[in-house]
N, C-alpha and C positions, 0 to 999 in steps of 0.2 A: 666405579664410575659415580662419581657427583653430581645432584643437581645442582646448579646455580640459582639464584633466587635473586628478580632485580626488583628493588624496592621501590621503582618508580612503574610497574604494571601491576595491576589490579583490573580483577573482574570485572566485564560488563554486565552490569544489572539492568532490570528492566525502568529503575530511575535515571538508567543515563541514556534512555531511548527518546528521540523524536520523532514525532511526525516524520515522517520521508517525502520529499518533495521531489514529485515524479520529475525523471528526464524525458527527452522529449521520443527516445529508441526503447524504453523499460516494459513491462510488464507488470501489474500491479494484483497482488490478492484482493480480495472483499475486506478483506480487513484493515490492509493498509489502505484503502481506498475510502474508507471509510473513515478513518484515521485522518486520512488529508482532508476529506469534506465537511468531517467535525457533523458526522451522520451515525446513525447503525448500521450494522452490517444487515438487517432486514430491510432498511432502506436505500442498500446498493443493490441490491437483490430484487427489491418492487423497479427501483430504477432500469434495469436489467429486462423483467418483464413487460416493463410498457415501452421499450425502445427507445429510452432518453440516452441507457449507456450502452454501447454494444459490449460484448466479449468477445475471444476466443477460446477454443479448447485444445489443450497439449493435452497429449496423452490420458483423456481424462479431465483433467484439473483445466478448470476455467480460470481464466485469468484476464486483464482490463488494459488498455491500450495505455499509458501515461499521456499521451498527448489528448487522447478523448476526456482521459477524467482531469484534465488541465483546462478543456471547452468547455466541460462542465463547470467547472471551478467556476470562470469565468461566468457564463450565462448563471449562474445562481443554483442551486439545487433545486429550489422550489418552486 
């Protein structure tokens, strides 16, 4: 058995990464969320705390509503 090898794919690296631009059904980590508001991930997290972004919890693992942190977007972080 042969691999084939097509010369038009290559790796994704982390230079060919963006921003992710939340949809409006998604779930979002602290980090991508962070990533979109062009924030820290300590300042999703204080956000978090004082009740500007809500969460939820799966299994454990918190995670961020995409249409909340697109309100956010909007009204500003600060």
């Amino acid at each position: 058995m042969s691999i084939r090898h097509d010369p038009e794919s290559r790796p994704v690296t982390n230079s060919h990464r963006r921003a992710r631009v939340p949809d409006r059904e998604g779930l979002l980590r602290a980090n991508e969320v962070a990533q979109y508001l062009g924030v820290g991930v300590r300042t999703v997290w204080k956000l978090r705390a004082t009740g500007r972004l809500e969460s939820v919890s799966i299994l454990g693992a918190t995670r961020f509503r995409a249409a909340d942190v697109d309100r956010l977007a909007r009204e500003g972080v600060r």
